[in-house]
N, C-alpha and C positions, 0 to 999 in steps of 0.2 A: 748465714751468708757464705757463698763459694769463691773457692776464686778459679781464674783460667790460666794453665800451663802457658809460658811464653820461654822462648830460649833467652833473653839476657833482662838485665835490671834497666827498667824503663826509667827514664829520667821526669824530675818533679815530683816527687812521690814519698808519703812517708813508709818508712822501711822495718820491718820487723824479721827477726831469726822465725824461721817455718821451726816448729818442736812435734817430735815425731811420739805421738801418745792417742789417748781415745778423745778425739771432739766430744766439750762437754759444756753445754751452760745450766748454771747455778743458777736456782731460786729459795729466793731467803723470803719467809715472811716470818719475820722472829727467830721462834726454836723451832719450826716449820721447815725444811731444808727438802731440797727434790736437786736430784744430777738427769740429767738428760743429755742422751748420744744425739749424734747430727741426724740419726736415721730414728728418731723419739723411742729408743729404748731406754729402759730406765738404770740408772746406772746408782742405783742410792743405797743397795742393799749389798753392793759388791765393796762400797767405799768408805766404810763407818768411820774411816779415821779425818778423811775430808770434809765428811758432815761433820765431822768436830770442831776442823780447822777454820770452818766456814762460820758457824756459832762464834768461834771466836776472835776471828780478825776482820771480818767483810759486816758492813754496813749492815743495820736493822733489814730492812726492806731494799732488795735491788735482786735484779736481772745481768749477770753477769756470762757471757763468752770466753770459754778459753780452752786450756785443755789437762786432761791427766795427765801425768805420767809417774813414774817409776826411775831411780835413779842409784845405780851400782857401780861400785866403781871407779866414782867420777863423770859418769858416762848415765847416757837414758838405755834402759834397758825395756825393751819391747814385749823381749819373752817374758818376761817377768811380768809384765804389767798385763799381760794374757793370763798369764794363770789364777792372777785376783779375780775374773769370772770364774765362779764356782758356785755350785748350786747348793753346795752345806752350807749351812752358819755357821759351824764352828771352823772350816776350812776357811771360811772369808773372815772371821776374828782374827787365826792365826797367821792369816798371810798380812792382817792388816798391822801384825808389829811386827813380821818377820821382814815384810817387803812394804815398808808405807809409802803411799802417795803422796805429790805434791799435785796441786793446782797452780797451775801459768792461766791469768787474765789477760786479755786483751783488749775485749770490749765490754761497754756498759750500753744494755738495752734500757733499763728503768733504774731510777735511785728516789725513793719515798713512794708518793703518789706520780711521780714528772718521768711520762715515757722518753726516751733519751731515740729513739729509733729512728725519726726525720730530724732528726738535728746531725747535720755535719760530722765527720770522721775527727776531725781536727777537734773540735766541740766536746764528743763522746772522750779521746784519747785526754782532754786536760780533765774533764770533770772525773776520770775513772783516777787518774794522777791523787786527787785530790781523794777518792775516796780509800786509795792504798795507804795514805801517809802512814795512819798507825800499821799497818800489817806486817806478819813476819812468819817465819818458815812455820808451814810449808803450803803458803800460803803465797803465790808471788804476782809482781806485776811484769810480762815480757818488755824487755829494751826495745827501744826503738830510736828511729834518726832519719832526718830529712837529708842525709848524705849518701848521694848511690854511690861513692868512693868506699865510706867507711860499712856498708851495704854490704861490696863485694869484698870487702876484708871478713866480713859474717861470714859470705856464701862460703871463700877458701876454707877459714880458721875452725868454725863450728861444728863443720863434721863429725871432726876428728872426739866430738863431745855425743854423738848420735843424732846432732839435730841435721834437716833433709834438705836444708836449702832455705830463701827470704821470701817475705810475704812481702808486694809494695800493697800499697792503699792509696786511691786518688784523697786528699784532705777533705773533698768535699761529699762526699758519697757519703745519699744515709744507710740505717742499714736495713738491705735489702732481703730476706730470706728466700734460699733456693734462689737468688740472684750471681753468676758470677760477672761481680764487677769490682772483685779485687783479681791480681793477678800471683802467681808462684812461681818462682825460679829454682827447679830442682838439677841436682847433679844428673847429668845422662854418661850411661858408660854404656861400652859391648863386654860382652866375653863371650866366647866359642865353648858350647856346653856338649854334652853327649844324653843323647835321647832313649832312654831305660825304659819308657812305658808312655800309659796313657789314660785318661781317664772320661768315660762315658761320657757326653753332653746328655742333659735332662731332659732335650725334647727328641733323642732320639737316640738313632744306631748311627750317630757320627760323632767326633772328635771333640771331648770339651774341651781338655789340656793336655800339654804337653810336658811329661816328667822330666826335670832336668837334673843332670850328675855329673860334676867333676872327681875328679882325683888326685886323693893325698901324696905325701911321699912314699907309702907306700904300696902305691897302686891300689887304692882299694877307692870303691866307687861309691862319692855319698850322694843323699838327694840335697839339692842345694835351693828348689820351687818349681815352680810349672811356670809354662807359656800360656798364656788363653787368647783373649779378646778377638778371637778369630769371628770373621762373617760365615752366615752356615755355607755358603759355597764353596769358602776358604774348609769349615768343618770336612766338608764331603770328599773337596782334593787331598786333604790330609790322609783323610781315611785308603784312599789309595794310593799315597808318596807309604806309605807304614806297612802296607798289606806284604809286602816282602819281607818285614822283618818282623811280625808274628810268631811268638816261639807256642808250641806247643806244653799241654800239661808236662810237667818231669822234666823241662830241658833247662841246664845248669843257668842261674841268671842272677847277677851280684847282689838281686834284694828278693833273689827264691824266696825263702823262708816268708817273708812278708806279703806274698802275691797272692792270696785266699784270706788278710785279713785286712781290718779297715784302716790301715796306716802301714810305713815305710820307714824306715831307722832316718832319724833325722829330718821329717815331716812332723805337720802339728798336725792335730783335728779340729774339725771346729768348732770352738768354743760356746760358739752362739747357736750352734743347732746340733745337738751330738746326735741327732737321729741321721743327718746329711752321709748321702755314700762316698767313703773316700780309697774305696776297692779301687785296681788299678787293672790295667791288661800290659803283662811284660813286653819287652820290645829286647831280642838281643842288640847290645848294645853297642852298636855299630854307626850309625847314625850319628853325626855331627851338625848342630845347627848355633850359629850366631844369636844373640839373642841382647839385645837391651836394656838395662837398668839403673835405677838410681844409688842405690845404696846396698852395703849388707848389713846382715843384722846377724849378727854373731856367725857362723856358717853358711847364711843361707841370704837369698834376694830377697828383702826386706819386703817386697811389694812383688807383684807378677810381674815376669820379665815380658816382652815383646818380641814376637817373632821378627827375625828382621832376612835371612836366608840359609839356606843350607852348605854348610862348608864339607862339598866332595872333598876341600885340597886337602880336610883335616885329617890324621889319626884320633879317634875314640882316645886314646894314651895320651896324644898331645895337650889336651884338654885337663888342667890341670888349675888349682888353687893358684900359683905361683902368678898366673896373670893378671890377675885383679888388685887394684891398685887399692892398696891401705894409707887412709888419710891422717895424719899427725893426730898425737892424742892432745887434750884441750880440756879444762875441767868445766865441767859442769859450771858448778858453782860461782866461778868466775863470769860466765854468761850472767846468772841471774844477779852476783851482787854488782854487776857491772866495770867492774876492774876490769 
């Protein structure tokens, strides 16, 4: 089940912290255990310590929704929870003590034989209540509260823990897959970035993304994510707002070194397709563009930013870390034990 972006916290609704990890529902039949992504990859061979956790606090028989995550810090850690995909077993043994996962439930699809799916939100949330009592770390069930007050004290306070914003739920809604009829309230911010390159679209010779880079205190220029979600007409005018700033093989460029291989100092690869191209085409780094987002994730935009305009007014220089607002820290652990 989806939910749909809305800018504030809808009233009448019950409320959950959004936690920022890989979507995953749990099937237990005994010592039977399967992880599955929202997009049905299988996530069961990455997470040997969850199929443990799962064996031993969650119900005989059930169908549970929730999600991974990874937790350093005090804090959910994202990158971290990326590099538990690995294609060795013995790398995904040793991340699984070095870096273990916790499971956050939120919903119950089935518990025995009794599918829970057209029964009520409200219904689902007490009976999954009931099926948590015995459980414990790292093993959790998500907070929640029918208070859009104590809501947007989550939305402020949570952050600052790595989580991305609140989930409401209408009480009555069953659940629907690939349905968005829950809703999300995520942080939105700008920052004014500087535009270092670019990366192919797959269906052709126009614009997939746009490389973005700010700058440290000491001037030096990192990759911090890309722009996309462009329409190909938007691809095609791109391709001509850039064609002036085009640098040639040999010409001096802050991530030179990296521009003939498949990654960029401070860029990931993908994890889920390591054959995917993530070669780039430099761009001297002149270019300043506005760009929208929700959060960061250690140095970098947690998700794809949004083009939003080009700032003529900016200097490349001016475009710096220092703008980006850092949200209070918050522990973790206090979300899930509920203090």
């Amino acid at each position: 089940m989806l939910a749909k972006s809305v800018p504030a916290i809808p009233e009448g609704m019950l409320y959950e912290p959004k936690f920022d990890g890989f979507r995953c529902i749990v099937f237990r039949d005994g010592d039977e255990v399967e992880l599955g992504s929202r997009n049905e990859r299988p996530l069961t061979r990455y997470f040997p310590d969850v199929v443990d956790a799962v064996r031993q606090h969650l119900p005989e028989r059930c169908v549970i929704d929730g999600e991974i995550v990874v937790a350093q810090g005090g804090g959910l850690d994202f990158e971290a929870l990326q590099q538990r995909i690995h294609p060795a077993a013995s790398r995904v043994n040793m991340l699984a003590k070095a870096t273990p996962a916790a499971f956050i439930a939120f919903d119950l699809l089935a518990l025995g034989d009794d599918s829970y799916m057209d029964r009520p939100f409200s219904e689902r949330r007490a009976a999954l209540e009931e099926a948590f009592a015995g459980a414990g770390a790292p093993i959790f069930l998500t907070p929640a509260t029918d208070s859009p007050e104590l809501a947007q004290q989550w939305f402020e306070a949570f952050e600052g823990a790595g989580l991305d914003g609140v989930i409401a739920k209408p009480a009555n809604i069953p659940y629907a897959p690939d349905k968005r009829i829950m809703f999300k309230i995520k942080h939105q911010r700008t920052a004014d970035c500087v535009v270092a390159g670019f990366r192919w679209h797959k269906s052709g010779p126009v614009v997939g993304s746009l490389l973005l880079g700010l700058h440290d205190e000491k001037d030096d220029l990192h990759h911090v994510g890309v722009a996309a979600a462009f329409s190909m007409a938007e691809r095609k005018r791109l391709l001509d707002d850039l064609a002036p700033y085009r640098q040639e093989k040999g010409e001096p460029h802050p991530w030179g070194e990296w521009a003939d291989v498949q990654n960029i100092p401070g860029g990931a690869g993908n994890r889920w397709n390591a054959k995917k191209d993530m070669s780039y085409e430099p761009l001297r780094p002149e270019l300043v563009v506005e760009v929208g987002y929700d959060h960061m994730e250690g140095s970098r935009f947690r998700h794809v930013a949004q083009f939003k305009r080009w700032r003529t007014d900016r200097t490349p220089q001016s475009c710096t870390f220092d703008q980006l607002e850092v949200p209070a820290t918050y522990n973790l652990a206090d979300i899930l034990s509920g203090s």
